[in-house]
GUMAR-65806 format. One line per field, with one value per residue (C-alpha): x, y, z; residue number from 1; residue in three letters. Coordinates in pm, 1 decimal. Layout:
xx = c(X  ...)
yy = c(Y  ...)
zz = c(Z  ...)
k = c(NUM  ...)
r = c(Ala  ...)
END
This chain:
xx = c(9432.6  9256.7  8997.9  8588.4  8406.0  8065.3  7912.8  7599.4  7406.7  7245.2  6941.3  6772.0  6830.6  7152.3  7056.5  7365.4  7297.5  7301.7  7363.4  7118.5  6992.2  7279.1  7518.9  7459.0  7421.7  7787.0  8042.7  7853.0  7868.6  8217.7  8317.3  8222.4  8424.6  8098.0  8207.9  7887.0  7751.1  7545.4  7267.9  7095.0  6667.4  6695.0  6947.2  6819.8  6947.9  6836.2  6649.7  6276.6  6207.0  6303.3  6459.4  6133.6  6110.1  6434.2  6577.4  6488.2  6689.2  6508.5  6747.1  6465.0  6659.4  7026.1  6961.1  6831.3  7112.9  7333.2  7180.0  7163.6  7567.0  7636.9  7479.0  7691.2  7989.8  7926.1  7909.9  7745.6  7637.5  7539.8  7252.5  7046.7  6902.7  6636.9  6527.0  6373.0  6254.4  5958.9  5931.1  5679.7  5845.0  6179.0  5976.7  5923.9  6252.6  6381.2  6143.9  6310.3  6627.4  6576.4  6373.3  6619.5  6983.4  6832.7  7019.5  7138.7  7023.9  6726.6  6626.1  6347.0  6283.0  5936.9  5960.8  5603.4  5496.2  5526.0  5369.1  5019.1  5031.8  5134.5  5406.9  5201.2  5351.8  5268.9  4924.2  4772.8  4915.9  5244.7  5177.2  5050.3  5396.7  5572.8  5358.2  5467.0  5852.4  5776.4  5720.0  6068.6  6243.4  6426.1  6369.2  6161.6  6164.7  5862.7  5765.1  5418.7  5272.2  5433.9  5329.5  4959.0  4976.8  5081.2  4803.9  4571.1  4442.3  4184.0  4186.5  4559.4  4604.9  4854.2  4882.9  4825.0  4764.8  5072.6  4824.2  4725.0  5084.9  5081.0  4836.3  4919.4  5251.7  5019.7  4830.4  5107.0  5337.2  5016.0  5025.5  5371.4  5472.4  5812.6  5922.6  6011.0  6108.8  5923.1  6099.7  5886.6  6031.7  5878.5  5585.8  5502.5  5492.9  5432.3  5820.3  5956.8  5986.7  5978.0  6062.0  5863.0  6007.7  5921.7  6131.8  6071.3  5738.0  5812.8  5785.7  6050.3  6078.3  6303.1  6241.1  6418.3  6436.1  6211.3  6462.4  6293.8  6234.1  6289.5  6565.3  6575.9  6724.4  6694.8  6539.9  6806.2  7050.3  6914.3  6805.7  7209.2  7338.5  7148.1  7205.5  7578.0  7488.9  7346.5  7549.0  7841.5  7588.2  7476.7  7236.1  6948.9  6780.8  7147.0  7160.2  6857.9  6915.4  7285.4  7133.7  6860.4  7151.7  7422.2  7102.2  7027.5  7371.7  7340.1  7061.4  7268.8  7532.9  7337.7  7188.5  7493.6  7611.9  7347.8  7325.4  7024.0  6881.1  6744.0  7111.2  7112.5  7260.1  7587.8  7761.3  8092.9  8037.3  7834.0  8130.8  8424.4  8162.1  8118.5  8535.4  8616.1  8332.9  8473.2  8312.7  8336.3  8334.2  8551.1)
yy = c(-2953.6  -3268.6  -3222.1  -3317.9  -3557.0  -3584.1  -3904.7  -3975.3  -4158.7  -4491.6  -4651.3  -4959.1  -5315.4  -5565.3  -5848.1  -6100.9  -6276.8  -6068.3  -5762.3  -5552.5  -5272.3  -5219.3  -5435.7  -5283.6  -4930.6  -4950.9  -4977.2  -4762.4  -4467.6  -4582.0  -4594.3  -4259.6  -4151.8  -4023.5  -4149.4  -4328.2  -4428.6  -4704.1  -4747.8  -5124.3  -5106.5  -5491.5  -5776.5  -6054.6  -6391.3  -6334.8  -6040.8  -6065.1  -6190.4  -6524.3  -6721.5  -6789.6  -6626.7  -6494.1  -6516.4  -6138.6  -5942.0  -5607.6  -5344.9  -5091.1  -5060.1  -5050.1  -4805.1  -4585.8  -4613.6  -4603.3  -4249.2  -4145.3  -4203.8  -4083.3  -3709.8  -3800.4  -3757.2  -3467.8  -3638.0  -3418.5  -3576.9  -3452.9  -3614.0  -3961.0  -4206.1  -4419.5  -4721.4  -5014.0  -5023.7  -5293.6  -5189.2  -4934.3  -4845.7  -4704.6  -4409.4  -4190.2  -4241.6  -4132.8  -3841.0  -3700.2  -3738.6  -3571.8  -3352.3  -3201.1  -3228.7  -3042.7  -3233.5  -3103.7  -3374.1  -3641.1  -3922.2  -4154.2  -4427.7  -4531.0  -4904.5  -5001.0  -5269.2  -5344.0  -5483.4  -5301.0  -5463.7  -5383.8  -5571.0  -5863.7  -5744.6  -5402.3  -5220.7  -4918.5  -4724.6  -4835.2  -4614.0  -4340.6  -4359.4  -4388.4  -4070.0  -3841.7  -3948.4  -3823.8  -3496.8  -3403.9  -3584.8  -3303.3  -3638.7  -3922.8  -4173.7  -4415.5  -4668.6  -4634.2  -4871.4  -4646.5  -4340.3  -4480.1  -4597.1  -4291.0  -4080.6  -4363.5  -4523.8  -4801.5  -4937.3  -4913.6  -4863.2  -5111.5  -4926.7  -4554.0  -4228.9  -3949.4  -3752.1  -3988.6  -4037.9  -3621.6  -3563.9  -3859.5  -3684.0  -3342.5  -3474.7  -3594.4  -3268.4  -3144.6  -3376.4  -3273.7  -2974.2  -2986.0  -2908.3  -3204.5  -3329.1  -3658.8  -3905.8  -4189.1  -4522.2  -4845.3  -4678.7  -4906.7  -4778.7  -5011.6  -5165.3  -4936.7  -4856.2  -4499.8  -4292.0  -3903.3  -3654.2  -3295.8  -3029.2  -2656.7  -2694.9  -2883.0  -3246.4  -3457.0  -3816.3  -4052.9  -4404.0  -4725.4  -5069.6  -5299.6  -5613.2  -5968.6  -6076.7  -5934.0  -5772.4  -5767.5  -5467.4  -5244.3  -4963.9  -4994.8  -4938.3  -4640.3  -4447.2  -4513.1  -4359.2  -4064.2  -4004.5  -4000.1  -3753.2  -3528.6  -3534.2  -3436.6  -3127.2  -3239.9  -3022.1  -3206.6  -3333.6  -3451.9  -3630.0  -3830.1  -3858.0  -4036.6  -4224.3  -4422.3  -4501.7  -4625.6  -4896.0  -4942.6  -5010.1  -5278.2  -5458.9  -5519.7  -5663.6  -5855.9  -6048.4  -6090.1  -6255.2  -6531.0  -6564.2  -6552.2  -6264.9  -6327.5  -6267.4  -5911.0  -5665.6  -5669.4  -5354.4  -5432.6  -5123.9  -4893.1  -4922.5  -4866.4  -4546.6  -4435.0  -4433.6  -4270.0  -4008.3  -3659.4  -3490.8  -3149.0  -3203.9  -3502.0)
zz = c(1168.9  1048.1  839.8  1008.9  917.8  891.7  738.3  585.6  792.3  590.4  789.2  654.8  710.8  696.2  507.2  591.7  257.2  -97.7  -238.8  -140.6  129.8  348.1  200.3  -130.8  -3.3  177.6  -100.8  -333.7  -83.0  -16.7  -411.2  -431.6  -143.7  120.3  442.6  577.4  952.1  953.6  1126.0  1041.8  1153.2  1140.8  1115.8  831.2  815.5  400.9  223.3  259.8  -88.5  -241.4  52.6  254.6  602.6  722.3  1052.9  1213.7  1507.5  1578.1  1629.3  1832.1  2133.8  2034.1  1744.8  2020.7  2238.6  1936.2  1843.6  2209.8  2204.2  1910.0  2046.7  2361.9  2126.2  1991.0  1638.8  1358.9  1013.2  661.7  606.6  646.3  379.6  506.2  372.5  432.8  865.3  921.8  1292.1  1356.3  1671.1  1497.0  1304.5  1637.0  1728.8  1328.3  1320.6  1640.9  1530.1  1221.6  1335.6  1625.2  1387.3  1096.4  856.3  539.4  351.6  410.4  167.3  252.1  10.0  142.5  135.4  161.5  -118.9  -515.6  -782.2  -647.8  -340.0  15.1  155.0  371.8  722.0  692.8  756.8  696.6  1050.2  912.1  618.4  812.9  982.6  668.0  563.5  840.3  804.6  471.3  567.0  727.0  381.0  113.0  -142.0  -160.1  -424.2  -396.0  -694.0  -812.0  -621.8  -279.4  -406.1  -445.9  -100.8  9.4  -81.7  16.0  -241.2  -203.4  -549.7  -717.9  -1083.5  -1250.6  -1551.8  -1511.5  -1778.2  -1811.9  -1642.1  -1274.3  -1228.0  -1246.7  -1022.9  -718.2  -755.7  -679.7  -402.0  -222.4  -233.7  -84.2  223.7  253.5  461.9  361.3  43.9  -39.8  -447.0  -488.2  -734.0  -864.9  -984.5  -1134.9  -1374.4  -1650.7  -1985.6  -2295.7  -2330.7  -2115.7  -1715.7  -1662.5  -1387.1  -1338.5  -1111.0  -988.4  -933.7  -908.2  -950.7  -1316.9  -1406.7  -1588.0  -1700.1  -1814.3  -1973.3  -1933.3  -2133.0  -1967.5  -1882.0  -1824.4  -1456.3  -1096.6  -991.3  -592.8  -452.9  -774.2  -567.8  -271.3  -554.9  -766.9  -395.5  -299.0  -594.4  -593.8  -228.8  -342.4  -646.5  -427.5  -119.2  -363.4  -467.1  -860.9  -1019.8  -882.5  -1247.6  -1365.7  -1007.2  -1132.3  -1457.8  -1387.2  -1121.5  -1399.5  -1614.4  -1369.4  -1239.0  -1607.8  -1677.3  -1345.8  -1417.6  -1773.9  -1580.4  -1368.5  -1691.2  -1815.8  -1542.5  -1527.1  -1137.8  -957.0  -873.9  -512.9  -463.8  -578.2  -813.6  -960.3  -865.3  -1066.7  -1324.8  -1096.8  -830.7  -1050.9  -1269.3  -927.1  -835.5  -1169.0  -1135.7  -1123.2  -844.1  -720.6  -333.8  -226.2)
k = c(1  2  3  4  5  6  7  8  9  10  11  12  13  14  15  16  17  18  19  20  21  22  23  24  25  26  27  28  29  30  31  32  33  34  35  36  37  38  39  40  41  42  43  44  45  46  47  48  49  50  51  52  53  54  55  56  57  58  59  60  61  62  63  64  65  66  67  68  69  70  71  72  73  74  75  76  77  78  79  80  81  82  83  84  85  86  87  88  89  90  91  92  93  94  95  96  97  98  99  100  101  102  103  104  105  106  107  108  109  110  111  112  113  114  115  116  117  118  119  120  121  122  123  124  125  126  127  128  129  130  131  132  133  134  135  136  137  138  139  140  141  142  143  144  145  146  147  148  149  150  151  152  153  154  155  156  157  158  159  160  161  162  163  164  165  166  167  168  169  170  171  172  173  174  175  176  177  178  179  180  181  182  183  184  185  186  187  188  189  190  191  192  193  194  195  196  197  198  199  200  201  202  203  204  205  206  207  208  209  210  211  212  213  214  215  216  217  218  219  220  221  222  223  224  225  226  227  228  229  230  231  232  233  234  235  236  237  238  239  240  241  242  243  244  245  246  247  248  249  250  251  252  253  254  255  256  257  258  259  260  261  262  263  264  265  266  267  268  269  270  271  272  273  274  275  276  277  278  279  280  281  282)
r = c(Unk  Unk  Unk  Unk  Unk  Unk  Unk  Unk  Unk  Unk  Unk  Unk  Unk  Unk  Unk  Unk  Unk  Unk  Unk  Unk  Unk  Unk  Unk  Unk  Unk  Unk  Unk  Unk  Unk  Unk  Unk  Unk  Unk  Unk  Unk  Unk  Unk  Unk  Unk  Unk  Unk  Unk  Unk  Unk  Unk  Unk  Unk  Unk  Unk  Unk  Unk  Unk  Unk  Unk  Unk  Unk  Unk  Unk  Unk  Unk  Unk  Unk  Unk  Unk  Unk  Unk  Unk  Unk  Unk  Unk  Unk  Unk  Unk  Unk  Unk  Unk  Unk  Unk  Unk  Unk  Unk  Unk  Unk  Unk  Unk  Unk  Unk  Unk  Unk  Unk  Unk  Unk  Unk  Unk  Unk  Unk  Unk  Unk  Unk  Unk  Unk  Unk  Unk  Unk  Unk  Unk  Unk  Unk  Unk  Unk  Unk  Unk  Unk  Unk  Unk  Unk  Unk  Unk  Unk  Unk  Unk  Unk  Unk  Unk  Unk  Unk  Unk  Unk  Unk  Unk  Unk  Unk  Unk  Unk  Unk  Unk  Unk  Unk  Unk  Unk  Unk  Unk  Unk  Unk  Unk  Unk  Unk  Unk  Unk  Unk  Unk  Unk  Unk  Unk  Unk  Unk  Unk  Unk  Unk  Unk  Unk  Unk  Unk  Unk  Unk  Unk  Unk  Unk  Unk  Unk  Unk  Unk  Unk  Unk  Unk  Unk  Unk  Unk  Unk  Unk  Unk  Unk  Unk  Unk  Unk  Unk  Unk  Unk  Unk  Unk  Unk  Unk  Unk  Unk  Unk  Unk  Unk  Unk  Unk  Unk  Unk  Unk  Unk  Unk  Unk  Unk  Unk  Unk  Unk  Unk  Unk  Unk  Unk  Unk  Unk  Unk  Unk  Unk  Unk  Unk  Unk  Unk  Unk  Unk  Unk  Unk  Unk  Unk  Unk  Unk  Unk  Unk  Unk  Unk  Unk  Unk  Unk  Unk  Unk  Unk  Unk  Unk  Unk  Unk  Unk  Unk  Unk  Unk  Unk  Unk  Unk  Unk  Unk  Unk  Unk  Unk  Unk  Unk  Unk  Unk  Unk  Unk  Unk  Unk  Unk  Unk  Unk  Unk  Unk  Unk  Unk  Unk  Unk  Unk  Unk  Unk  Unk  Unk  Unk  Unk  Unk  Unk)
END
């Protein structure tokens, strides 16, 4: 008898130029062999940074139908990662999804704003959305500028204390009803980017080299990794903890490689890490 499968379904947008979201988010969950369903929120003629304003094909209706089929089918999956949506109207339609397959395994990366600001076409009932698809995700992984946002904030802190990044971490596990294990990306600390973490009640951190410029898609990147870690069942804090250094070791390439970085990461090194990686489900 032929083996099931059950993919992991990725939901965030198809940018049709660059390596990032979707198009990023693909070949690493297919370089480390989870078979994926994809299911795009929006079709972009360009990412939404660094080319202007792209070209932009909601996706509200046939995502429906597309999920409305796929229970038609019978399909099951083992798990969801959701990314970036813009359409306000797609996070009922998520939340009853999840909330009727009781997935195995949900990752929301709460695309929302960086840099301390909110992205410009979003609004504050967007984040209330954003806040109760939070509450059905196992992981989250916010930068700090989400995570402020999240816990509504008024006035965001650029540079925050060991001990505000603790607490905002607090205050939103409160909000949450589900246990969920928040992940928090993008913290600035002196020459360093640091990321802070809680799980089983404990908090952990890891620091990075701060690298010169922007790197678009960074957090598409490091939230597809992980959700490959973890769908192949990692001890949760070594899931993490690989995931900083494969990006680190992508944002090295991607200097190295001198091309410009609207375009995207280069994957080169993550992919083939990710191929050789000896995991214990296949």
């Amino acid at each position: 008898m032929n083996r099931p499968i059950q993919p992991m379904i990725l939901t965030q947008d198809l940018s049709t130029v660059g390596k990032l979201s979707l198009s990023a988010a693909l070949p690493i969950y297919a370089a480390a062999q989870v078979p994926a369903a994809l299911l795009p929120t929006a079709l972009l003629s360009t990412q939404t940074e660094g080319f202007g304003t792209p070209v932009q094909l909601s996706t509200h209706q046939w995502l429906q139908q597309t999920l409305n089929q796929w229970q038609t089918q019978g399909l099951h999956f083992s798990g969801i990662s959701v990314g970036y949506l813009g359409d306000i109207h797609l996070f009922p339609i998520l939340i009853n999804f999840i909330s009727r397959q009781k997935l195995p395994l949900v990752i929301v990366d709460p695309v929302l704003g960086d840099n301390n600001q909110l992205y410009p076409q979003l609004n504050e009932a967007f984040i209330s959305k954003m806040l109760q698809l939070c509450q059905w995700a196992d992981v989250i992984t916010p930068n700090w500028t989400e995570l402020q946002l999240l816990i509504g904030k008024q006035v965001l802190v650029a540079h925050p204390s060991w001990s505000q990044v603790q607490n905002s971490i607090l205050q939103l596990d409160q909000m949450l009803k589900h246990h969920t294990n928040i992940i928090v990306t993008g913290i600035p600390e002196n020459q360093a980017v640091t990321t802070i973490w809680q799980f089983n009640h404990q908090f952990h951190k890891q620091n990075s080299s701060l690298r010169p410029g922007h790197f678009y898609g960074s957090g598409d990147v490091l939230t597809a990794v992980l959700g490959t870690l973890l769908w192949h069942k990692l001890d949760f804090n070594q899931a993490v903890t690989l995931a900083i250094q494969e990006i680190g070791r992508a944002l090295d390439d991607t200097i190295a490689t001198n091309y410009e970085r609207r375009f995207g990461i280069s994957l080169k090194q993550l992919l083939k890490d990710l191929s050789n990686f000896s995991f214990k489900q296949c």
